[in-house]
Structures are given as C-alpha cells and as structure tokens.
N, C-alpha and C positions, 0 to 999 in steps of 0.2 A: 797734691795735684801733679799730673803730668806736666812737661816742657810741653809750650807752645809751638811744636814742630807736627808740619802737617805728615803725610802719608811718604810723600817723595821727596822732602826736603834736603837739603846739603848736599845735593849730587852732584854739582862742583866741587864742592869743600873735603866730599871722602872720595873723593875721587882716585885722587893718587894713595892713598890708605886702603883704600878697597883694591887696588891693583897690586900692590904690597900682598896683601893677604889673599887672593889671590894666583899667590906667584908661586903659591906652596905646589911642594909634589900634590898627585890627588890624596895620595894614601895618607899625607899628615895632614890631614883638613879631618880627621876621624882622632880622637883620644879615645883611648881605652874602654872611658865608663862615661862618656859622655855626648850627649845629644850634638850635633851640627847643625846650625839655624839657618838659611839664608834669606833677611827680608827686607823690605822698606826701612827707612832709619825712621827713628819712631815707634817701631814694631818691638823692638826687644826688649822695649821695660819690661822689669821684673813683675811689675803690679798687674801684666796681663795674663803671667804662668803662674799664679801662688798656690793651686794643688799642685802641681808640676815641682814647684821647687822647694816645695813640703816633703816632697816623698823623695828627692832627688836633689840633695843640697849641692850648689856649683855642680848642677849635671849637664846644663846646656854652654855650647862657645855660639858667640852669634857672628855673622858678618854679616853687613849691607850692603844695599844697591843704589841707587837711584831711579832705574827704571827697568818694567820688565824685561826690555828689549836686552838689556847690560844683561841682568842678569841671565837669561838665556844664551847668551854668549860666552860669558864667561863659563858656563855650566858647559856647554858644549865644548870648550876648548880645555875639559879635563878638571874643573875643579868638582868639587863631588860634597856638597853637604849632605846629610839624612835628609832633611826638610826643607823645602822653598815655598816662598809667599808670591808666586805669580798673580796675573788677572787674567778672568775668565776665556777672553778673546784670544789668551799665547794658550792655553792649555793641550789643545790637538797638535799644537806645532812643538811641543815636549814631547807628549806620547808618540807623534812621528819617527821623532828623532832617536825615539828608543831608551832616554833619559829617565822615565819616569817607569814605577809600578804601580798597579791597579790596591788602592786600598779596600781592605776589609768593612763594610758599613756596620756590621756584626759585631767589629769590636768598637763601636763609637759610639760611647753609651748615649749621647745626647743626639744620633740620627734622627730620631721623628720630630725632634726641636727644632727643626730647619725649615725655615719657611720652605712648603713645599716646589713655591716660583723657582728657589735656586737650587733644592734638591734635584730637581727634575729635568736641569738643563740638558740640551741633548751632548755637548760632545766633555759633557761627564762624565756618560754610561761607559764601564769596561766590562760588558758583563752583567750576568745577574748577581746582585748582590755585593757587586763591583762599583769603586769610581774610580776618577784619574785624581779627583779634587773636593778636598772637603771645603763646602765657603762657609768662610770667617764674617768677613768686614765687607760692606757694599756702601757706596754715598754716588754724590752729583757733586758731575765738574759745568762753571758757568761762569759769569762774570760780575766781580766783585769787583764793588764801585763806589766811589767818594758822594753820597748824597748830596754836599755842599757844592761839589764843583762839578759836578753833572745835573742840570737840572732834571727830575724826569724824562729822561729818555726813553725814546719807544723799547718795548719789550722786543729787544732783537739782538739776536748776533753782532746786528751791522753796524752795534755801537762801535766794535773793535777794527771797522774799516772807516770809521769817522775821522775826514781831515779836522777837524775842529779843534780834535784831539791827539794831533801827531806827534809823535816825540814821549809822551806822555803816557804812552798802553803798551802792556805785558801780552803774549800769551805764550803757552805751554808747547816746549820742545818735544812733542813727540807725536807719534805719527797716527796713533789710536785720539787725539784730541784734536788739535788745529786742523789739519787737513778736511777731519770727519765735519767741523762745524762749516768751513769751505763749501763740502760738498752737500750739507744740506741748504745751504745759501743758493748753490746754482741746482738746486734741485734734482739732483742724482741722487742714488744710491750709494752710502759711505763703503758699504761693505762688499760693492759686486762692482765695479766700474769696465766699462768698455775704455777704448784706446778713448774716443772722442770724450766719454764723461770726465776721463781724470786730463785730458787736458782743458775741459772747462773748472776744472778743480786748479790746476797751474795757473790759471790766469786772475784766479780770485788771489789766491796766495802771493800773488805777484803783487797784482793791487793793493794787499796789507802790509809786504815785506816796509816800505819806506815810511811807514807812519808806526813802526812798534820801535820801543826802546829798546826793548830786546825778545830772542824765544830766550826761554828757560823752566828748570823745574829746581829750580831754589826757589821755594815760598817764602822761605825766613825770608828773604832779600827785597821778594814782591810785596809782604808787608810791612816791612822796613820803608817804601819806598810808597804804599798805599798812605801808610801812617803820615807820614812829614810831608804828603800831597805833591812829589815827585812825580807821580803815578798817579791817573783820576780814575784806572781804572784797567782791571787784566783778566785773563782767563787764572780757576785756581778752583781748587776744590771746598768740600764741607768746611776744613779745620780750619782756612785763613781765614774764613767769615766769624766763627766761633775766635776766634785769637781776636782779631780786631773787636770786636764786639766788648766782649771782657777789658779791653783796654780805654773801651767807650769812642772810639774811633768813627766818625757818623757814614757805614757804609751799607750797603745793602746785596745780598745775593741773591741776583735777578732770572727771572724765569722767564725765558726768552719764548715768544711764540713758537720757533721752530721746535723747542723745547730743549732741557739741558740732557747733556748725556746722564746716563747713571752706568756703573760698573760695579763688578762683583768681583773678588778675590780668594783666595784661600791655600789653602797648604796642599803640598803634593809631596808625595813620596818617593827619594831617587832610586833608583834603580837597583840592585842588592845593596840595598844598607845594611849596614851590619849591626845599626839600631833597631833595630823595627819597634820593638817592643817599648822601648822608650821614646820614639817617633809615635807610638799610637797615645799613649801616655800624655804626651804633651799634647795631641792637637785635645785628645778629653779634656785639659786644665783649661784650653783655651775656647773651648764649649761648655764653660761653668758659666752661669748667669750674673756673676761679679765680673767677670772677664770682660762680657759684652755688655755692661750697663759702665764699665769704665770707659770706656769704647767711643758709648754713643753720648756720655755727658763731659768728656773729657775732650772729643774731637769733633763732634759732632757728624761723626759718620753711623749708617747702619750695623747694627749686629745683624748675623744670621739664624738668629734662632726667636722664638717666641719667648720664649724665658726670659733672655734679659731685654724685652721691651717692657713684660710685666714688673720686673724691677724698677723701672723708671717711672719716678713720677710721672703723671698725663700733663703737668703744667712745665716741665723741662721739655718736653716733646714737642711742645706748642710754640715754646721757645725756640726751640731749634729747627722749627719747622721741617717735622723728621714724622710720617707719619708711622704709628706702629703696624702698618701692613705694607707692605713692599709693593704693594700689587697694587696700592694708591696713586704709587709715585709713578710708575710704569705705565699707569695709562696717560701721563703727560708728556713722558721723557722719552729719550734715546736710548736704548740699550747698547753696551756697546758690545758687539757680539765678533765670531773671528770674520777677518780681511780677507777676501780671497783672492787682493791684489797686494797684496800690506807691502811684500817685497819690492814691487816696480811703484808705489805710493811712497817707499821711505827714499827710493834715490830720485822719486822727484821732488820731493820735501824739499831735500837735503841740496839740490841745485838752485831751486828756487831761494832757498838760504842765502846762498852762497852769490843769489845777482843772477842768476842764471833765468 
C-alpha cells in the first residue's frame, strides 16, 4: 500500500529540500539517461511507473512541490525538468510563458482512454493533434469533518466561517481553493472578478481569517489534528478523507450546496527536453490501467482514463464515492478552471493573511 500522503502534502517539511534541489544550475537538473520528474510529493512512488521502470531501470530523478503556484515559479526562475505535474487552471499560464511544448497525442498510446470531459479541455488544444497537457489524476477539494463533534451541519461552506467553531478549522493555502469557495459564498464569479466582486471576496476572507487555526497545505498535519479532535473540521481534498477513514476516524466529506470544487491535473512537457522520448514513455506507464486503479483505491482520487475505472471494483467505488464517469461529478461541482484575476486574487489573499 501507499503512504497516507495526500496530493500536496509536506509543503512545509520539503520546503527547504525542494529549494536545495532547486538551486542546481538548469543544465544539472538533466543526467545523461535519465528522466526529470517535477510533482506533487506523493506523486513519485514507483508503483505509479512500473512499465516505465521496467523498460528503464533508475531512469527517472524526481523533485517535488507543494503547490502549482511553487512550482511555476521555481520553473520560471531556471530550473528545467523534462516533466511537470501542474493543474489544469496554471496550464495556459506555462504555455504563455514559453516554458512548455505542445505534445504528440500520436504517441500516447492510451489517448482515446481519456475521458473525453478532460481530453477536450479548451486551453489544452496546441494544435491539431497537439496538447499542452496530458491529464492524469482529477478529485474534489471540500470539507472534512468530525461527525461526533459537529453535529449535522447544513451542507455549506459556511461551516468554515462558523464561530462555534473558532480556533478549531483548517483551510487550504492557496489561491485556486479558499478564496474560490469565498467567492462563491458572496456569489461572484471565482474565475472573472471585477474590482467590486473580489472586494466582496476580501471581506468574506476577513471574516474567516480569526476563526481558522491556521491556512495550510500540509494534510499530514490537518489529519493528524482531525484525528486527536484538535480540529472538527477543514478544507482538504479526496486522500484525507480516504486516510482517516482507514484509520476508522468518524469523519465525513461533505458536499456542500454551493458545491465542491473538482480539479484535473497532468503532465506537461518542458520546453526542448532533451528526453522527449523517454518523457513520452513515462506519461504511457502512467496511462497503464494499474497505474490509475492504484490511484483511485489507494488515494481516492480520479484517474483519467476509462481503463482504470473498469479495473476497479463497483463496490470500492461506492465506497469511495468516486463515480466512474467524471461527467457525474461535474454536474454537481465547481470546476476549477484558469483565473483571469489569479494575480491581483493571490495579493489580496495574501494581505488579507497577513491582518490586512
């Protein structure tokens, strides 16, 4: 079985290890005969590349991240892996920047395995016969909660602005979650704001800043802190609910009227790699349908192919309350799709953080 680490976990803890590694010139972040990974901590077990490391013993180095946002950063200021595991909503903001090439769909033997909801995204298209990004892994981020020390609560966001509960609730440091669920609280648009909507979005997040224990994207620590009832309750994605659950932990992840978000991810190709060939290679290992039925009973997040849903038992699925059609879940949820304010949204986050 995999470590109980969810998608974005330890972003604190490799922080300074990811900035170490990092620090390299671009050009020694490439060996010789082997792959450059950059992803989610969590992402690089070996049990999700086993054609990949079949045919390519010790061929991949990985580093991680903690959040898309780092890592576009860090890629921008020079470092250079073959491969990165962004999410959907940064990917136009790569191919801007000039960072990314457009992949072959030609060489990806398992392209029509892809649900076509995320094949078909629009700012995927490079081209005919082009993307910017093949997607892997897609779940929902919402709020998971202590059934014993929350009684029934109404299905809403607005549990994480309940004084009842101050001192006591988590949510998610980053700018594509907290804010978004903000904004659909005072009823805007997460992803278009005018001056006047994201300052009715600054005043919601003001309203929560004093009642959260803390922001963060360390889930090891959120359910470390669910678990021993520190915590009645936080924003987190698929895997803490799957971890605590296993652990027999009484919590539940709630489906909030406004609805949970859901996000899609996947690999993108940087810019002349000097892998390509073994960058194409590896995303095929991880479009094998062991890959993504490890995926989705191991974390309880989506794969993006039909293959490995037909892997999976229907009675794990039900469990995991993971429907085998994507296009189930989407007609409940939030997509989380690109920001066309994300920039002037993360410094007012970030003030609002800060007491501002």
């Amino acid at each position: 079985m995999l470590p109980n680490t969810s998608r974005r976990v330890l972003a604190r803890i490799l922080a300074a290890a990811l900035a170490c590694t990092t620090a390299l010139p671009p050009l020694a972040a490439h060996a010789a005969d082997k792959l450059t990974y950059f992803t989610w901590s969590g992402y690089e077990l070996p049990e999700f590349s086993t054609a990949f490391n079949e045919a390519h013993p010790d061929g991949v180095e990985t580093s991680t991240f903690g959040d898309d946002d780092d890592a576009f950063t860090k890629v921008k200021a020079g470092f250079r892996p073959d491969l990165a595991h962004p999410c959907y909503d940064k990917v136009a903001r790569w191919a801007k920047e000039g960072l990314i090439e457009p992949i072959d769909t030609a060489r990806i033997k398992n392209w029509d395995k892809i649900f076509p909801v995320f094949r078909n995204l629009p700012d995927l298209q490079a081209g005919p016969g082009k993307v910017w990004m093949v997607p892997w892994d897609w779940g929902n981020t919402s709020i998971l909660y202590r059934t014993d020390l929350v009684k029934d609560p109404a299905p809403s966001w607005n549990l994480l602005w309940d004084k009842a509960y101050a001192g006591r609730m988590a949510t998610i440091d980053a700018v594509h979650d907290t804010p978004v669920v903000a904004a659909l609280l005072v009823g805007v648009n997460p992803f278009d704001m005018s001056p006047a909507d994201m300052d009715k979005v600054a005043a919601k997040l003001r309203e929560q800043r004093p009642l959260l224990s803390s922001y963060t994207t360390d889930m090891t620590s959120v359910e470390q802190a669910l678990a021993s009832g520190q915590l009645v309750a936080a924003m987190t994605w698929n895997a803490s609910a799957v971890a605590l659950k296993k652990q027999n932990v009484p919590v539940d992840f709630m489906k909030p009227k406004e609805g949970m978000l859901t996000w899609a991810c996947g690999f993108v190709m940087l810019k002349d790699t000097p892998h390509a060939d073994l960058a194409y290679d590896f995303i095929n290992s991880r479009l094998e349908a062991s890959s993504g039925k490890k995926l989705i009973e191991d974390y309880g997040y989506g794969a993006s192919t039909t293959s490995a849903f037909a892997a999976v038992p229907k009675e794990t699925l039900e469990s995991l309350q993971l429907p085998a059609d994507p296009e189930v879940t989407l007609k409940s949820t939030v997509f989380t799709g690109p920001m066309k304010q994300a920039d002037d949204l993360a410094k007012m986050f970030e003030k609002v953080k800060a007491g501002g």
